[in-house]
C-alpha positions in Angstrom: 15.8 -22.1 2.7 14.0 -25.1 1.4 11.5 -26.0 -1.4 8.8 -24.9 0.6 10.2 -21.5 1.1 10.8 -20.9 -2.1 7.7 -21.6 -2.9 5.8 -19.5 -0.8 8.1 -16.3 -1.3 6.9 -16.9 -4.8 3.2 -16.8 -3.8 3.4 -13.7 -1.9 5.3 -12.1 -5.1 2.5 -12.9 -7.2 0.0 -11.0 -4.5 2.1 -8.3 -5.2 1.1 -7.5 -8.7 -2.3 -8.8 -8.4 -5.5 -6.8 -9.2 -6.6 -6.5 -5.9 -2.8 -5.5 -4.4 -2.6 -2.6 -7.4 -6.5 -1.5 -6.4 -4.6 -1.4 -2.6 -1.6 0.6 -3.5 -3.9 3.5 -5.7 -6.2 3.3 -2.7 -3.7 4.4 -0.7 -2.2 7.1 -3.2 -5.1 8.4 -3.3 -5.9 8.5 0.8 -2.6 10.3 0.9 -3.4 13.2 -1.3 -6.9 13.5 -0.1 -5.0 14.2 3.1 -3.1 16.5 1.7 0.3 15.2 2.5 3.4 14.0 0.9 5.1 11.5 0.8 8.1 12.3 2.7 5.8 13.7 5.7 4.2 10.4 5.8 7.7 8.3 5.8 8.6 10.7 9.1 5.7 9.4 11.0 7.6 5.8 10.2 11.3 7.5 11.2 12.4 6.2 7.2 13.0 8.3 4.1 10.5 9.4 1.5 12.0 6.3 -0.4 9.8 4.0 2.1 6.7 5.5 0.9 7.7 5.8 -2.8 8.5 2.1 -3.2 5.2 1.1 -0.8 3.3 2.9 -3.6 4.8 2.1 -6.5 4.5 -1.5 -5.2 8.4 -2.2 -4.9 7.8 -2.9 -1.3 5.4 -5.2 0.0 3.2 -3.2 2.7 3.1 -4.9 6.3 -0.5 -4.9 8.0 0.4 -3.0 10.8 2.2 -0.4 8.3 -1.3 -0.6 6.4 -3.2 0.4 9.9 -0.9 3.3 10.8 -1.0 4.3 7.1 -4.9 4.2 7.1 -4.7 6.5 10.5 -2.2 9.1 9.3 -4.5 9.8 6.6 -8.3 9.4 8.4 -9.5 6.8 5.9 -10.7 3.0 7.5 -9.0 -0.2 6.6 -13.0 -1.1 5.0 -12.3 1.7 3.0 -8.8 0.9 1.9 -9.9 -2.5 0.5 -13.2 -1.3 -1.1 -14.0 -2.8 -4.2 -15.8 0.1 -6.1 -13.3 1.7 -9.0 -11.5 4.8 -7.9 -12.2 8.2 -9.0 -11.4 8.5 -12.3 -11.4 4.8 -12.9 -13.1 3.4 -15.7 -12.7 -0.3 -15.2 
């Protein structure tokens, strides 16, 4: 691994705890419950453990775009939706 991977891993680590990336991950916390499901029901539609979810959300594990469009399927929301900019319910900032 060179300079230039280095730093790029380091750029995609900083999208991880960005605004916009937390905004993502309670998006999708919240599309899950709305759905009604938990999180171990979800990580079986992925073959994994409930642990694959758990870290997804708690941003531990960066989310893969095709993971994000099976994710926004599972629980009926759009991918517009996901990444809408209006505060979540409950949301004061």
């Amino acid at each position: 691994m060179g300079y230039a991977d280095i730093g790029y891993i380091i750029s995609l680590m900083k999208t991880i705890y960005s605004k916009e990336y937390t905004l993502l991950l309670r998006r999708l916390i919240e599309a899950r419950l709305k759905a009604g499901l938990k999180q171990n029901e979800v990580a079986k539609v992925f073959d994994k453990h409930q642990s694959f979810i758990s870290k997804i959300e708690a941003g531990e594990r960066r989310i893969d775009p095709i993971e994000l469009k099976l994710l926004a399927k599972i629980y009926k929301v759009s991918i517009t939706w996901i990444f809408k900019e209006t505060p979540i319910k409950g949301n004061t900032k």
